[in-house]
N, C-alpha and C positions, 0 to 999 in steps of 0.2 A: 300487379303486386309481385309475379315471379322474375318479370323483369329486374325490380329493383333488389330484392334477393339478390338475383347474379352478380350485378353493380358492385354491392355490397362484400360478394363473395371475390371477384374481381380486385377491388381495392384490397381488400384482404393480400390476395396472393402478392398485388404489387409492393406493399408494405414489407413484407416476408422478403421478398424478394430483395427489395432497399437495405433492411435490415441484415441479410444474409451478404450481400455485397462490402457491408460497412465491416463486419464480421474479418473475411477475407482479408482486405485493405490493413486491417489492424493486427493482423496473424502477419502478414507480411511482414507490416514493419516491426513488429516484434522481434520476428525471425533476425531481419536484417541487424537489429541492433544486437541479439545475439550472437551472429555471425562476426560482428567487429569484437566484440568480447573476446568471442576464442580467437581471432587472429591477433589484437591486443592485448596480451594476457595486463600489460603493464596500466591502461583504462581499470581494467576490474580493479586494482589497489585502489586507481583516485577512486572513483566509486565508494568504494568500501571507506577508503578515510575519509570522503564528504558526508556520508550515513553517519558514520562514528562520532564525527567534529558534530552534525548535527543532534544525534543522540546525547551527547555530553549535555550540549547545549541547554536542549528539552529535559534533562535532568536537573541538572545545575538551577533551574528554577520552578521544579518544581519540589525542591529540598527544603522538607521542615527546618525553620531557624533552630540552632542547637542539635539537630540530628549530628552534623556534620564531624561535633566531639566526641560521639557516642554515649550521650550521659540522652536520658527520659525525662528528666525532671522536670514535672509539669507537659510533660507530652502526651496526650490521651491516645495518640496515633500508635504508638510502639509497644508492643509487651513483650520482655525480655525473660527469657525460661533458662532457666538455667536446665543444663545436662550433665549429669555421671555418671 
């Protein structure tokens, strides 16, 4: 029975271990793509305008019909407060 315990305990470490390495591997290449960042600073803009073009995108449908005029009417979604 104590046998199988250690087995047990044994797998354990090897796992940790697999898991710890995959860890590593992915910090790397993070890094690496980091490191092209800061030597391309000109990448970081596409980036940024591929995020943005996509952000538009994901908005642009997820826009209540008639928000777009700025009138509520019949919109249950928006409550307009006035301030002064």
């Amino acid at each position: 029975m104590a046998e199988q315990g250690e087995d047990k305990v044994q797998e354990g470490i090897e796992h940790l271990q697999s898991a710890a390495r995959e860890v590593i591997k992915a910090t790397r290449l993070l890094l690496d793509a980091a490191e092209e960042l800061v030597e391309d600073p000109r990448s970081v803009q596409d980036i940024v305008a591929a995020v943005a073009s996509l952000a538009q995108s994901a908005a642009a449908r997820l826009r209540v019909p008639g928000a777009a005029s700025g009138t509520a009417d019949g919109d249950d979604h928006v409550q307009r407060i006035r301030v002064s």
